[in-house]
Biotite code that builds the C-alpha atoms (Angstrom):
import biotite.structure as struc

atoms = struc.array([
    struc.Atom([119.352, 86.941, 106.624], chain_id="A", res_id=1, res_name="UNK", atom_name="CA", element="C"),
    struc.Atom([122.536, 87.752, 105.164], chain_id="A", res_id=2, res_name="UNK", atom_name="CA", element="C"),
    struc.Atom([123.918, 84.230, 105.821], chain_id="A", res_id=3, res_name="UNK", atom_name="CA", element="C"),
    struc.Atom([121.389, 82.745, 103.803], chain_id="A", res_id=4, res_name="UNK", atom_name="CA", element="C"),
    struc.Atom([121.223, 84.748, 101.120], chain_id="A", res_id=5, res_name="UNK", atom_name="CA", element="C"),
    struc.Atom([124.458, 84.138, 100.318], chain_id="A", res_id=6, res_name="UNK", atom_name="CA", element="C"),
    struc.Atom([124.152, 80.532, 100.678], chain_id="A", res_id=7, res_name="UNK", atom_name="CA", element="C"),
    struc.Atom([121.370, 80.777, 98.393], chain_id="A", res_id=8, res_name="UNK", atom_name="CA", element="C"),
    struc.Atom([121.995, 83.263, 95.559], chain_id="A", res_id=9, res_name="UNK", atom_name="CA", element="C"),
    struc.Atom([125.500, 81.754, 95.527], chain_id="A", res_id=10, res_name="UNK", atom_name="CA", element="C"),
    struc.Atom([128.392, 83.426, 94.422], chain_id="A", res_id=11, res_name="UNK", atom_name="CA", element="C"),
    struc.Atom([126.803, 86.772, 93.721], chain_id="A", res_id=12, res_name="UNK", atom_name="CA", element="C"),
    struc.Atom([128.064, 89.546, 96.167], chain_id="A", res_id=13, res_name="UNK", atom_name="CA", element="C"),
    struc.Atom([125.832, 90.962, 98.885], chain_id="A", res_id=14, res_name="UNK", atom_name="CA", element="C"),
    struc.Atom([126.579, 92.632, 101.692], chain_id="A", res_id=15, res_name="UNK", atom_name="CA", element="C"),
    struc.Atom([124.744, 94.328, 104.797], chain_id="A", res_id=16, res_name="UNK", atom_name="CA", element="C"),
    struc.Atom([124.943, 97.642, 102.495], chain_id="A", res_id=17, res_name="UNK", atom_name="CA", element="C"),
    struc.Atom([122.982, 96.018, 99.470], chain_id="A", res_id=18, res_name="UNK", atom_name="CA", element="C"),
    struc.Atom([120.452, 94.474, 101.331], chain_id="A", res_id=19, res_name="UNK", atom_name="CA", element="C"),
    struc.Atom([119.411, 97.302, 103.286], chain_id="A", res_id=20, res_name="UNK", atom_name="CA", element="C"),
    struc.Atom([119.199, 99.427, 100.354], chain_id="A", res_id=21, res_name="UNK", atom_name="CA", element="C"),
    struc.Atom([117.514, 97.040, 98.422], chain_id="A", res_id=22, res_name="UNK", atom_name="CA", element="C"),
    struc.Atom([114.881, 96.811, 101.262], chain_id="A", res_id=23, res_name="UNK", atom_name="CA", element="C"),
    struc.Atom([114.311, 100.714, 101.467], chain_id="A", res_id=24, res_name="UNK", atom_name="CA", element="C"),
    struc.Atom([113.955, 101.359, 97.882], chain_id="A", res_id=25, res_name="UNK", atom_name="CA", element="C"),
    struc.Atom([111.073, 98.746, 97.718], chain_id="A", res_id=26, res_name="UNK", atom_name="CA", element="C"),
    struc.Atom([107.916, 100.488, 97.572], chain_id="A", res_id=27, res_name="UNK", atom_name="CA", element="C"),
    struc.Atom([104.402, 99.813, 96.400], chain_id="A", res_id=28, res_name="UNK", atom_name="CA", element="C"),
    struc.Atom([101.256, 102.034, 95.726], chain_id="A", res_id=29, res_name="UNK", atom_name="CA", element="C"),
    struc.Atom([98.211, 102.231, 95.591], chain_id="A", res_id=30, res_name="UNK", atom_name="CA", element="C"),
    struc.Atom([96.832, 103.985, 92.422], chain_id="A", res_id=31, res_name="UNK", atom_name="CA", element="C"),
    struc.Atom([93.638, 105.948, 93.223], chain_id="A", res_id=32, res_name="UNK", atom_name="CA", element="C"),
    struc.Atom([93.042, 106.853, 90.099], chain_id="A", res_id=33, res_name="UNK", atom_name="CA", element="C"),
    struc.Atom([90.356, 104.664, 89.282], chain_id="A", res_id=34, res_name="UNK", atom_name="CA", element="C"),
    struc.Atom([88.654, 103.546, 92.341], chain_id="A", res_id=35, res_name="UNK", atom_name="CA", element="C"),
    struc.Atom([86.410, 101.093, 91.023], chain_id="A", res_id=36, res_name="UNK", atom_name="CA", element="C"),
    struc.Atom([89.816, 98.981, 89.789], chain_id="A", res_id=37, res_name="UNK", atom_name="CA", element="C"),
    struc.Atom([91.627, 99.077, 92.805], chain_id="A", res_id=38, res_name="UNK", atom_name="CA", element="C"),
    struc.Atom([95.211, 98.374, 92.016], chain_id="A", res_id=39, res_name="UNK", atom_name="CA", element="C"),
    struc.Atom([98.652, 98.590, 93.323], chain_id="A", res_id=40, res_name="UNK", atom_name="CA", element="C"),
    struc.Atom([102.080, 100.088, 92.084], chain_id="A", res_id=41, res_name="UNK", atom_name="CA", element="C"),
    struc.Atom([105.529, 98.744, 92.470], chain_id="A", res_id=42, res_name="UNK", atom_name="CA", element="C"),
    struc.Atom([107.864, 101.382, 92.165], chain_id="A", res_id=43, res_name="UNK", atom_name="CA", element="C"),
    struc.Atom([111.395, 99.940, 92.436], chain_id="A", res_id=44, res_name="UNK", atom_name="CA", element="C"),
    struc.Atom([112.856, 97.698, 89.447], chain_id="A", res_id=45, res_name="UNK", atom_name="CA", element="C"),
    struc.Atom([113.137, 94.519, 89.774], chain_id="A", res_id=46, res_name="UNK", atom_name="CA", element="C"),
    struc.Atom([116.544, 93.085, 91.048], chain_id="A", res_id=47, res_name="UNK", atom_name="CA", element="C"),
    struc.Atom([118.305, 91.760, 94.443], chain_id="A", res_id=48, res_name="UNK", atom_name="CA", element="C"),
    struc.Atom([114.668, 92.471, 95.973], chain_id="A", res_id=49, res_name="UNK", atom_name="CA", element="C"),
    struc.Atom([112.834, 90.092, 94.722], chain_id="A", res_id=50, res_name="UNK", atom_name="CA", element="C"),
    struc.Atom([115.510, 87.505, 94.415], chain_id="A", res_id=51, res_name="UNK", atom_name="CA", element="C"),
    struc.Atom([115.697, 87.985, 98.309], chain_id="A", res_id=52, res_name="UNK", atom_name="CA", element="C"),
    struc.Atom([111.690, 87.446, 98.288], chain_id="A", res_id=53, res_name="UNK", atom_name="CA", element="C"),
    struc.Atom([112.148, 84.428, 96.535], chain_id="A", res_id=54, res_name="UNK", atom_name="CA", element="C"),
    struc.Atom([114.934, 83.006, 99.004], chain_id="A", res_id=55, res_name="UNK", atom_name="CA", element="C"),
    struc.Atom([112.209, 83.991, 101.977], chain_id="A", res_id=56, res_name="UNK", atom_name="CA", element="C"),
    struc.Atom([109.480, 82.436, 100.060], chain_id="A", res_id=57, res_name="UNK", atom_name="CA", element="C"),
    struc.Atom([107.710, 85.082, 98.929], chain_id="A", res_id=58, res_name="UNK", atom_name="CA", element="C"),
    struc.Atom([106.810, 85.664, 95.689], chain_id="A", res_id=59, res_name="UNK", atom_name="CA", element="C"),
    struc.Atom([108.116, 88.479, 93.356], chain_id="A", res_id=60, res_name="UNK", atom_name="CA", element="C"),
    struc.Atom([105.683, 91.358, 92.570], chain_id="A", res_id=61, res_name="UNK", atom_name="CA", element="C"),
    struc.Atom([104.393, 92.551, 89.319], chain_id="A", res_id=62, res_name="UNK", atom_name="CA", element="C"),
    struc.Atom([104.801, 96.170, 87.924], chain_id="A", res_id=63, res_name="UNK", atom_name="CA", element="C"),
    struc.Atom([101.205, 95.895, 89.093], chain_id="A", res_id=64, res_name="UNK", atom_name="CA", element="C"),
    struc.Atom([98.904, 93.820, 91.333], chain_id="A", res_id=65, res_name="UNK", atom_name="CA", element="C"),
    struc.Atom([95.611, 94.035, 92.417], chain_id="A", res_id=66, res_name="UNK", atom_name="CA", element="C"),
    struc.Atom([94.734, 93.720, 96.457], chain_id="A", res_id=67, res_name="UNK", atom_name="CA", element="C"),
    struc.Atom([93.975, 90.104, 96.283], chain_id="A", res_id=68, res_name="UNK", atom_name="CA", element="C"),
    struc.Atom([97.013, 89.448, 94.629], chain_id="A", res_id=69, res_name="UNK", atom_name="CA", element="C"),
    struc.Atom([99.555, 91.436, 96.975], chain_id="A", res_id=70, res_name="UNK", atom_name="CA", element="C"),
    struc.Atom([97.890, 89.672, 99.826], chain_id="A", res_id=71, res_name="UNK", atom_name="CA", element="C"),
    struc.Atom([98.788, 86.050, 98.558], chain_id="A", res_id=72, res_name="UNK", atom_name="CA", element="C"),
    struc.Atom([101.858, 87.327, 97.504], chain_id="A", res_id=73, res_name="UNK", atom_name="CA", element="C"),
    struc.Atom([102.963, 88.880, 100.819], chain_id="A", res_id=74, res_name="UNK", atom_name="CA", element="C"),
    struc.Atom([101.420, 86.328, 102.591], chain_id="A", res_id=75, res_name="UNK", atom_name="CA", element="C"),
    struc.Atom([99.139, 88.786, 104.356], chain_id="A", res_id=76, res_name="UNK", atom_name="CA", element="C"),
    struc.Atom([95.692, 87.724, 105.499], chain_id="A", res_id=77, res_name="UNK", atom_name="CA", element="C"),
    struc.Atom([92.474, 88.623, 103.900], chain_id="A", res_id=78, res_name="UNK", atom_name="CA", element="C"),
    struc.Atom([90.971, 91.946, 105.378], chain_id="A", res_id=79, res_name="UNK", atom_name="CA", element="C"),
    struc.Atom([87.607, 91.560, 106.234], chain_id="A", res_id=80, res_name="UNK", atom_name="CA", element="C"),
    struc.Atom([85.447, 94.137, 105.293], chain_id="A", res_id=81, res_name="UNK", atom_name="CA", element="C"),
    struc.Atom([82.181, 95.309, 107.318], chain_id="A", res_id=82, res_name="UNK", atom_name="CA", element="C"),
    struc.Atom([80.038, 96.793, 105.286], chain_id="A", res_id=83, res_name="UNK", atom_name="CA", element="C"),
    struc.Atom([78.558, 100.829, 106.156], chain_id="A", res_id=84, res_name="UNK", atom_name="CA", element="C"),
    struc.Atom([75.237, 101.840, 106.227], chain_id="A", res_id=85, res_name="UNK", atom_name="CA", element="C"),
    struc.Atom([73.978, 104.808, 105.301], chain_id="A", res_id=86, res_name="UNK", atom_name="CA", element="C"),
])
């Protein structure tokens, strides 16, 4: 990882240190506040993280993103839901 990110982002410096950090301090929510608009929180600013998403191919995240959003985002598959009865 390291190897291409600094091929990539050029002569910026990163080391092990940086990237680790940068990893651990990235963080995303889920605000429950108002369950009927389910959305999520990033809570770390935006910076080597999501220059190193771009490098992977992922794309950056908002301050705020709904579910379908982070999915296509991160890539992740689309839950399937079953629905309850009562």
């Amino acid at each position: 990882m390291l190897f291409m990110l600094k091929r990539e982002l050029g002569k910026e410096e990163i080391t092990h240190d940086k990237m680790l950090e940068s990893i651990k301090t990235a963080s995303v929510v889920y605000d429950d506040i108002n369950p009927q608009v389910p959305l999520y929180l990033r809570l770390y600013e935006a910076g080597l993280f999501d220059r190193m998403s771009t490098v992977f191919g992922l794309d950056a995240l908002n301050r705020v993103e709904t579910p379908s959003s982070l999915r296509r985002k991160l890539h992740l598959p689309i839950a399937k839901t079953l629905a309850t009865q009562t």
